[in-house]
C-alpha positions in Angstrom: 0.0 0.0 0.0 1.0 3.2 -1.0 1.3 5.9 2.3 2.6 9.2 0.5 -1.1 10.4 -0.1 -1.7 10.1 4.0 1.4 11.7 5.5 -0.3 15.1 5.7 -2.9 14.0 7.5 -0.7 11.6 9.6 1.7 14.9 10.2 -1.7 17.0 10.8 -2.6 14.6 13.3 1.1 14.3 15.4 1.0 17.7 15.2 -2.5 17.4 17.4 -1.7 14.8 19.5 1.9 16.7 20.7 -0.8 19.7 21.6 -3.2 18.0 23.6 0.0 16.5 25.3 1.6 19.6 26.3 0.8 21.0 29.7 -1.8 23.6 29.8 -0.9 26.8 31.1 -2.5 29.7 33.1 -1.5 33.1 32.6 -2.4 34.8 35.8 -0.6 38.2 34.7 0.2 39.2 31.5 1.7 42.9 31.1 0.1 45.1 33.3 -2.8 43.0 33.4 -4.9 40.1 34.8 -8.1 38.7 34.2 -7.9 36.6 37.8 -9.3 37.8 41.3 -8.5 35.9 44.4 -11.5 34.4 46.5 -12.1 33.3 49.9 -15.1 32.1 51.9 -16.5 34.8 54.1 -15.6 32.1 56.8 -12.1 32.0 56.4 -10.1 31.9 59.0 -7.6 34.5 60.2 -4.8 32.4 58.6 -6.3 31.8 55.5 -7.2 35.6 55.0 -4.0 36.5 55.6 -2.4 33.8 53.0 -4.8 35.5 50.6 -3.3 38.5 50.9 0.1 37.6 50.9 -1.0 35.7 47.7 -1.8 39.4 46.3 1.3 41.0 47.8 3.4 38.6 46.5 2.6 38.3 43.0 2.6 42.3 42.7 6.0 42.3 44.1 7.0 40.3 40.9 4.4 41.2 38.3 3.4 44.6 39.5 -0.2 43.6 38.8 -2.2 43.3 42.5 -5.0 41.3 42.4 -8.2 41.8 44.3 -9.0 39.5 47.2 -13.0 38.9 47.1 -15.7 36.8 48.9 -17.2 33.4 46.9 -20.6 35.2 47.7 -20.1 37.0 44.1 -20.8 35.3 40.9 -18.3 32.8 40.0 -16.2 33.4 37.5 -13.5 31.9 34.7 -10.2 32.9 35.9 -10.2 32.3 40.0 -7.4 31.9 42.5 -9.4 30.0 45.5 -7.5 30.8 48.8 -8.7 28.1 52.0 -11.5 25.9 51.2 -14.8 27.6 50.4 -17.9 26.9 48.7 -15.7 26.5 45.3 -13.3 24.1 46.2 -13.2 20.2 45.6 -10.6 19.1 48.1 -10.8 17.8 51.3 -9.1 19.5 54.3 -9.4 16.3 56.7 -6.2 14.2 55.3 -4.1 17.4 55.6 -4.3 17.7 59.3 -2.9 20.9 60.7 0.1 22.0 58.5 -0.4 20.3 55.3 -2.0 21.7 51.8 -2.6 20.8 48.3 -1.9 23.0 45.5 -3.8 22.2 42.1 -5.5 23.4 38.9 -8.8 22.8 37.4 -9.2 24.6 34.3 -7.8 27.9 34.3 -8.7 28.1 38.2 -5.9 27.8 40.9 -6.4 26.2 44.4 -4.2 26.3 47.4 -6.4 24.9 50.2 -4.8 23.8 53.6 -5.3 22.3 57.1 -6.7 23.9 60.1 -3.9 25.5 61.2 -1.2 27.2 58.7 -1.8 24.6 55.9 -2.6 27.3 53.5 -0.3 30.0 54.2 2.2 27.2 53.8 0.8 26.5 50.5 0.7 29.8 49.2 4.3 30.4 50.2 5.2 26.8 48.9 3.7 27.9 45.6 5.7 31.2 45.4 9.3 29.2 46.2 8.4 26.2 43.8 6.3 27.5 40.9 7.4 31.3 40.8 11.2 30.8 42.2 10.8 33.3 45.2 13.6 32.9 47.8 13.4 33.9 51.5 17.3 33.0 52.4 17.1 34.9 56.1 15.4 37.4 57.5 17.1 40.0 55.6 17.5 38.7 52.4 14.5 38.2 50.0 14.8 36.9 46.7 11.9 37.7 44.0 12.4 37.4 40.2 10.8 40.0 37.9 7.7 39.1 35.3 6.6 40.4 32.3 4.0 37.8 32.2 3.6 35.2 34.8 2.3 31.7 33.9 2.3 28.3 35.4 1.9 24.8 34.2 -1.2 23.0 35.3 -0.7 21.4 38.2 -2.5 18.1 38.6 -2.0 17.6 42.8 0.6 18.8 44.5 -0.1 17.4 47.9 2.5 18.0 51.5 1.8 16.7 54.6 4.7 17.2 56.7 5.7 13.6 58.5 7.3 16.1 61.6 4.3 17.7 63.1 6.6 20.2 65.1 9.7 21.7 63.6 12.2 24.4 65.5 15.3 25.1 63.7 16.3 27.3 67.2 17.6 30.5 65.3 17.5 33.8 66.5 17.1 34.7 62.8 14.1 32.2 62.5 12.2 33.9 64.7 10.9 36.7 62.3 7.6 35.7 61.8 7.7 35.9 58.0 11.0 33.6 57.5 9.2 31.2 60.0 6.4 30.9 57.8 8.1 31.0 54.6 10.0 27.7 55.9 6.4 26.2 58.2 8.8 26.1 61.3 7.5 26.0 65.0 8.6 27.8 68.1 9.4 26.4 71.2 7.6 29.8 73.3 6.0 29.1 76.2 2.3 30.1 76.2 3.3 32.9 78.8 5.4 34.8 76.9 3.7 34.6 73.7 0.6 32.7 73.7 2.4 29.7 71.9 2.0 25.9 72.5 4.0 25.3 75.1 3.1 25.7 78.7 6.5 25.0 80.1 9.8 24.0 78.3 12.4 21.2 80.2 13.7 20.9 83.7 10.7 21.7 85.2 11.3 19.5 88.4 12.9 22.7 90.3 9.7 25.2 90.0 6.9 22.2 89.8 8.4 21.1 93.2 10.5 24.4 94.5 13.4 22.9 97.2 13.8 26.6 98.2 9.6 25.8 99.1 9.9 22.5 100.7 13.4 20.8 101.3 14.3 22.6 104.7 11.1 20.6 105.7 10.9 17.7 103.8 13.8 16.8 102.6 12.6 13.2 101.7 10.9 14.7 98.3 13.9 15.2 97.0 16.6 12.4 95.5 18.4 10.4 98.2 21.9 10.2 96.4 25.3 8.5 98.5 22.5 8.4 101.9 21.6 12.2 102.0 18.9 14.3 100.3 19.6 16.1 97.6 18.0 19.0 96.5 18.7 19.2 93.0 16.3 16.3 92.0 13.1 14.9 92.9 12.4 11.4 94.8 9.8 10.1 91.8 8.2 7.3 94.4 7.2 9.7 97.1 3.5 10.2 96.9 3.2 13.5 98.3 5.9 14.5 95.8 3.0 13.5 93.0 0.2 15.2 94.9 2.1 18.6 94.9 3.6 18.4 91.5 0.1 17.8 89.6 -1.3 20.4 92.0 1.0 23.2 91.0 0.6 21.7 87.6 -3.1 22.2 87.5 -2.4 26.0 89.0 0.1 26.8 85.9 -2.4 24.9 83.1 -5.3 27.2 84.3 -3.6 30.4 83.6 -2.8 29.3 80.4 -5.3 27.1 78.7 -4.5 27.6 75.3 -0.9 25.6 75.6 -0.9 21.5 74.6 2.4 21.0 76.0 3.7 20.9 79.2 6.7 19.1 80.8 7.1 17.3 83.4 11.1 16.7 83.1 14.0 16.0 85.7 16.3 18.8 86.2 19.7 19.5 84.5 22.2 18.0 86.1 22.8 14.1 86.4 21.6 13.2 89.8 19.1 10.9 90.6 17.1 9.0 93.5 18.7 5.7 94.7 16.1 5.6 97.7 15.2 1.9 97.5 11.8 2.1 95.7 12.9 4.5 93.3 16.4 2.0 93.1 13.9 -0.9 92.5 11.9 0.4 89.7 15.1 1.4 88.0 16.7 -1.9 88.5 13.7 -3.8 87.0 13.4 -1.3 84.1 17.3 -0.8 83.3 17.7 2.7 83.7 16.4 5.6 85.8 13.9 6.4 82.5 12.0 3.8 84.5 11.1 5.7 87.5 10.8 8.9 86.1 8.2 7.5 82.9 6.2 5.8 85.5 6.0 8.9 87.4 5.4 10.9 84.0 2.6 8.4 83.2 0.7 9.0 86.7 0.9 12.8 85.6 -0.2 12.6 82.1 -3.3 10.2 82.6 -4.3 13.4 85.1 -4.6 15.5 82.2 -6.0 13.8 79.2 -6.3 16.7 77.7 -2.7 17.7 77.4 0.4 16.2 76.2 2.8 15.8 79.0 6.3 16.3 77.7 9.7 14.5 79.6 13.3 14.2 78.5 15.2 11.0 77.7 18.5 13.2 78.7 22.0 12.3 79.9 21.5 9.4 82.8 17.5 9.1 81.5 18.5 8.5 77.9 18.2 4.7 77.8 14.7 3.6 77.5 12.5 1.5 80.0 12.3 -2.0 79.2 8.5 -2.3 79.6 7.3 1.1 80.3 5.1 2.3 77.8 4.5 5.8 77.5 0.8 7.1 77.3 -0.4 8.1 74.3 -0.1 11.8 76.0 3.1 11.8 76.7 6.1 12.9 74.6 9.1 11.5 74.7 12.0 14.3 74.2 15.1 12.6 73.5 18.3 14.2 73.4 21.7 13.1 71.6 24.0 15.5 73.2 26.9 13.1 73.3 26.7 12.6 69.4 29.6 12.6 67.0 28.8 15.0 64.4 31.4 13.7 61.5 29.5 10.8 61.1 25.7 9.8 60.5 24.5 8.4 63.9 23.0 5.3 61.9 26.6 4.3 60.7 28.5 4.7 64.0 29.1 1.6 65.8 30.5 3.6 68.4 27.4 6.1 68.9 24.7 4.1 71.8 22.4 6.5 70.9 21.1 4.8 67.3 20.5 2.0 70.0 18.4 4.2 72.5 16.4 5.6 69.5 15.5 2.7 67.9 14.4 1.1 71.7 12.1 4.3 72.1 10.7 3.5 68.8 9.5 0.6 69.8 7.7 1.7 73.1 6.2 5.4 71.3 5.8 7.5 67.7 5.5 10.0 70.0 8.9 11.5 70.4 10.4 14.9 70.1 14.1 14.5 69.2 16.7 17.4 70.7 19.4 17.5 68.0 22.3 19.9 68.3 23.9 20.8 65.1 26.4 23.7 65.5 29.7 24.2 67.8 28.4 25.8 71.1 32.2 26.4 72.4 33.1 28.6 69.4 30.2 29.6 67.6 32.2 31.3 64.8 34.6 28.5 63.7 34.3 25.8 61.0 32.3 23.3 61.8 31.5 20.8 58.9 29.0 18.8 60.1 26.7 19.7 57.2 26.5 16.0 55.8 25.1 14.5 58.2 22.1 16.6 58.8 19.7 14.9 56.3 20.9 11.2 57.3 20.5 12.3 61.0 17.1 13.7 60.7 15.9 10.8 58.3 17.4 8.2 60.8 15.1 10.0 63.3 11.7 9.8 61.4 12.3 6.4 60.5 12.0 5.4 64.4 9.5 7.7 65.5 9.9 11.0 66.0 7.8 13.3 64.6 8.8 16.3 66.4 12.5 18.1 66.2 14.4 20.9 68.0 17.2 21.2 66.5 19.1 23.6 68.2 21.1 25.9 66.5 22.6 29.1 67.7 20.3 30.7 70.5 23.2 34.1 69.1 23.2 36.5 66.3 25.4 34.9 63.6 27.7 32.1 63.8 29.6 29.7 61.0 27.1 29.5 57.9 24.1 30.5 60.1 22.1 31.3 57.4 22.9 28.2 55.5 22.5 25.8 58.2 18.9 26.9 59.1 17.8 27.1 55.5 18.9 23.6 55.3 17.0 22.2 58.5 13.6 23.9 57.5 13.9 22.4 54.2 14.5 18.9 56.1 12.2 19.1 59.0 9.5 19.7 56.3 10.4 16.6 53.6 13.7 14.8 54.7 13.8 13.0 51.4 14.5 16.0 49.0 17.6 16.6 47.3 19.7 18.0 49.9 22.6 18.6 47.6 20.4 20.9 45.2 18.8 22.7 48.1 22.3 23.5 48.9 23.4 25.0 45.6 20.0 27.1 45.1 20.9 29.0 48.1 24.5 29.4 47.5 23.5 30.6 43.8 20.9 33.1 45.3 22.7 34.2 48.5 26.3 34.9 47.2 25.9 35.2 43.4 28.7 35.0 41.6 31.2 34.1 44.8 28.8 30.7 45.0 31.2 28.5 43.5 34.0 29.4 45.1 32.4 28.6 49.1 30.7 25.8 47.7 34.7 24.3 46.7 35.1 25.6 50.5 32.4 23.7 52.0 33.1 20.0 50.2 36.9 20.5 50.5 36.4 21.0 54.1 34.0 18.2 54.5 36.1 15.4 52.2 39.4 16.4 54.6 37.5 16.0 57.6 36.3 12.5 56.5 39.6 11.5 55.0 41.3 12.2 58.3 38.5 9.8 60.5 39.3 12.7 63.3 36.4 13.1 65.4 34.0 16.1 65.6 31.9 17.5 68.4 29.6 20.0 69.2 32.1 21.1 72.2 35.9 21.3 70.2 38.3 23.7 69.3 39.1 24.6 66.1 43.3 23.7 66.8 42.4 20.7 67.4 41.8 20.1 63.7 45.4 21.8 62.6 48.2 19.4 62.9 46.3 16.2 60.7 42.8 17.3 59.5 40.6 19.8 57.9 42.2 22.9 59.5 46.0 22.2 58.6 48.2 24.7 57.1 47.8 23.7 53.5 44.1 23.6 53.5 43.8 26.5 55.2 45.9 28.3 52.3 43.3 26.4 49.8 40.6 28.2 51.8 42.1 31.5 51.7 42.6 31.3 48.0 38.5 30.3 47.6 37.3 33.2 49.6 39.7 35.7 47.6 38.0 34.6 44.7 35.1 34.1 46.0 35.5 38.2 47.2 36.7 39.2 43.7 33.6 37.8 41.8 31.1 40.4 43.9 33.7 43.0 44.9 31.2 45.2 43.1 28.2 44.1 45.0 28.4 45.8 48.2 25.4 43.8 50.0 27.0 40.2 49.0 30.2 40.9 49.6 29.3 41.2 53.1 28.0 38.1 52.6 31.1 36.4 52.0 32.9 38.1 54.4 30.7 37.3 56.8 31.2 33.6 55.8 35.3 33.8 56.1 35.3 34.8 59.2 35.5 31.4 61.0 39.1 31.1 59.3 40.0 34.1 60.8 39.0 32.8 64.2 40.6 29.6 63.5 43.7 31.1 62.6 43.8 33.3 65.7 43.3 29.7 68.0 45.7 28.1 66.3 48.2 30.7 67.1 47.3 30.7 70.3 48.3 26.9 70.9 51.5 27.5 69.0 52.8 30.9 70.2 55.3 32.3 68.2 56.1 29.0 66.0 53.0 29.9 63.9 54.6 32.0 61.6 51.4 33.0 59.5 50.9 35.3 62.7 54.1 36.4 64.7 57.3 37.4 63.3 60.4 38.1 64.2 61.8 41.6 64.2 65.6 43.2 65.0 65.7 39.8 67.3 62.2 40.3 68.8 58.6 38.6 68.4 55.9 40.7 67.4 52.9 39.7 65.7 52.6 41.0 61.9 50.6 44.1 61.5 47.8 42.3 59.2 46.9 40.5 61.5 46.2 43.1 63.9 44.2 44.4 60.5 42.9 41.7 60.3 41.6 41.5 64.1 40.3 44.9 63.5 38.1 44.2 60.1 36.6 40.8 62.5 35.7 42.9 65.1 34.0 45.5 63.0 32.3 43.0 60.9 30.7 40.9 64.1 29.6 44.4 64.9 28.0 45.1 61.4 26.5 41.8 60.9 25.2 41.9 64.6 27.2 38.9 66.3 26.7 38.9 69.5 28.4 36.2 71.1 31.4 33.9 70.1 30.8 31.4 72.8 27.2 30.2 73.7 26.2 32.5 76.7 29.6 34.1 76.9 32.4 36.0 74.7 30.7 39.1 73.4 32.8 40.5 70.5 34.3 43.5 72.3 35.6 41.1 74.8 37.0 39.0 72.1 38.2 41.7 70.7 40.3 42.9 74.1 41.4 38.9 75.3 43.1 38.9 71.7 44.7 41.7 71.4 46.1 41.7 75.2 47.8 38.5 73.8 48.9 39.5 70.4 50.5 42.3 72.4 52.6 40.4 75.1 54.7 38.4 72.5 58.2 39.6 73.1 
């Protein structure tokens, strides 16, 4: 048979079937112009108002074009942006709990419809970041590309429900309420200060049962340790140690009724009752988390209402071999004693992948404590960055769905800015491409220098592993300089990256802040290092007319660090201590005494 006569039709009809495949788009601006309005239901919530707003803002911020925000008590019409469920809406809100959303398209109409809680701000901001490539990188820094005309795909169901119900990156900088939204992360603030979730937050022990209150007369409620009482912790098995403690509970709770969470959590310090019947249970259960879970239990089934929060901390860490926690209480586990070079699931030398995957077992109710900078010197390299994702996915996998990860409660800090971006992007789907999150930000927050730190970061990382040294969250940086990341040849590589990396943006004054921000922590490391060798580190001291002095750069160089920590608004180096201007004076009274 003969096919020549029926290729045009054949090519005709290709030609149809590659259209009807291609993705339809909506235009919602187009110039100056748009033929969409934004509706809500005239029972909208606060939250959903607001996200129908921002919607507006947002899109004129790129577009110029601001779209009205209307009720769906007006006549429907073809091109609609449907904010929060309403009367025009086909999906349903129950499956996406509190936090989640879906984002979809049904003709030329848009819907971002979300839980009870935040689910559709979330959404709208999700839609902005992944549709329209908006960028909030910090508080300070907002990223927003420019549209002549701005259209989307159709998007058949873009559905997130966040496996971590709670999710506290513990920034300073992650407190502004618009980056905490932007990235759907939590706060631990008690209800007190600012009407949050959280009646009371860890080691509550020393106000629930005060020993300045009742230890001069009863000593016997507190923990009998080496045959005396001991202030400092409770005696879990004493009843009227119970009675008082749920009492003064109940007293707290009423004055704040709108917080879920309240702990009930031994104090900080590692002392414990070994009066026989608190000795007993612990014996039978194979660690004090014995005595104090059947305790917590007692409390929690007092208040079904509430979900009763304790720690799994330091001597409480292991769990219970057949306590099982209510379903109201919360298990806050803590992995303080973590290596930080090493995912905690391949470390055969880390006994807390063991006490995890034990709690597992007895709860999915458990808030993990991570700690994921260096509290000792906050602005120092710390390349722990690969083993955030493995960490936090290890964690979900046995039950948590809760995380503080505690970051630096300080302005600043080594890749500050970095580090949180990351976490929020992990709390909220540990599965996406970490790797790719991590260049998108580079890219957006220091331009054309990006390539350069990013060299810095994976050289750092690769010597740190090649060397099988050991990192913690409590080190010091000269540690690391005779046989690992920080020696004297890397740290020459390093300098040569942030020279380049400050030469691509030297014209940029706002991002070449940026970077010089992000050298710093060489700076500081060179400075400790030179203080553990004294005059043999040569990078620092020299020697003049027979005499050691230190080289005038680097009292330059001392000068542009303490002027930068002041510009960019560090205010400690140390957690709790080492403001800048102290720093600033400890440093230069030693670069001043070599002779």
């Amino acid at each position: 048979m003969n096919f020549t006569k029926y290729l045009p039709c054949i090519g005709v009809a290709f030609l149809c079937l590659l259209s009807s495949c291609k993705k339809a788009q909506l235009t919602l601006t187009d110039g100056n112009a748009s033929d969409y309005v934004i509706i809500v239901s005239p029972n909208a919530s606060d939250n959903e108002l607001y996200a129908a707003n921002e919607f507006s803002r947002l899109l004129a911020l790129g577009s110029g074009v601001t779209l009205p925000v209307v009720g769906d008590t007006l006549p429907a019409q073809p091109n609609e942006i449907l904010i929060g469920a309403s009367t025009r809406t086909d999906i349903d809100r129950e499956p996406l709990n509190e936090d989640g959303f879906t984002i979809c398209t049904r003709g030329p109409k848009l819907q971002i419809v979300g839980g009870s809680d935040k689910g559709t701000l979330y959404g709208v901001y999700t839609f902005f970041d992944k549709y329209l490539g908006y960028r909030c990188l910090s508080s300070k820094v907002f990223y927003y590309p420019t549209f002549d005309r701005v259209s989307v795909e159709a998007i058949e169901n873009d559905t997130q429900i966040p496996v971590n119900e709670f999710r506290d990156t513990h920034y300073r900088d992650s407190n502004d309420p618009f980056y905490a939204d932007w990235h759907k992360i939590d706060h631990c603030i008690v209800d007190g200060v600012d009407n949050g979730v959280w009646g009371s937050w860890v080691h509550t022990f020393e106000y629930l049962v005060p020993p300045s209150q009742y230890f001069k007369e009863h000593p016997e409620y507190y923990a009998l340790v080496d045959g005396k009482r001991d202030p400092r912790q409770l005696c879990l098995t004493n009843p009227e140690v119970f009675d008082i403690l749920v009492a003064n509970l109940a007293d707290t709770m009423a004055r704040f009724p709108q917080a879920t969470y309240w702990s009930v959590s031994q104090n900080d310090n590692d002392v414990y009752c070994h009066c026989p019947n608190c000795a007993a249970i612990d014996a039978r259960e194979g660690s004090p988390s014995g005595s104090i879970l059947e305790f917590v239990n007692r409390v929690a089934e007092r208040f079904p209402d509430k979900t009763i929060s304790t720690l799994a901390y330091w001597y409480s860490r292991k769990a219970p071999k057949t306590v099982v926690p209510r379903d109201n209480v919360q298990i806050m586990l803590c992995d303080i004693e973590s290596d930080r070079h090493i995912p905690i699931a391949e470390n055969p030398n880390d006994s807390f992948g063991e006490d995890l995957r034990a709690w597992g077992k007895l709860t999915r109710n458990i808030m993990i404590w991570d700690y994921v900078v260096e509290f000792t010197n906050l602005v120092s390299p710390f390349p722990n960055l690969r083993v955030l994702q493995p960490n936090i996915q290890f964690f979900v996998e046995n039950g948590t769905n809760a995380h503080f990860q505690q970051g630096n409660r300080e302005v600043g800090g080594e890749f500050n800015e970095l580090r949180q971006y990351l976490i929020a992007r992990l709390l909220w789907d540990p599965n996406c491409d970490i790797n790719a999150e991590m260049d998108d930000f580079l890219h957006h927050y220091y331009g054309n220098a990006a390539p350069y730190i990013r060299q810095y970061i994976d050289l750092m990382h690769d010597e740190l592993e090649a060397s099988g040294q050991k990192l913690h969250i409590f080190f010091n940086p000269e540690d690391f300089c005779d046989s690992s990341y920080l020696r004297d040849d890397l740290m020459a590589q390093y300098e040569t990256f942030f020279a380049q990396a400050m030469d691509a943006v030297a014209d940029q004054p706002d991002v070449l802040l940026r970077v010089k921000a992000a050298h710093m922590p060489l700076t500081y490391a060179l400075f400790r290092i030179a203080q553990k060798r004294g005059t043999a580190e040569s990078r620092v001291f020299e020697q003049v007319d027979g005499k050691w002095r230190t080289r005038p750069e680097i009292m330059a160089r001392l000068d542009e660090f303490t002027a930068l920590c002041h510009e960019i608004g560090v205010t400690r180096l140390s957690e709790w201590h080492t403001t800048p201007d102290e720093y600033d004076a400890q440093m230069r009274a030693y670069f001043n005494q070599i002779q």
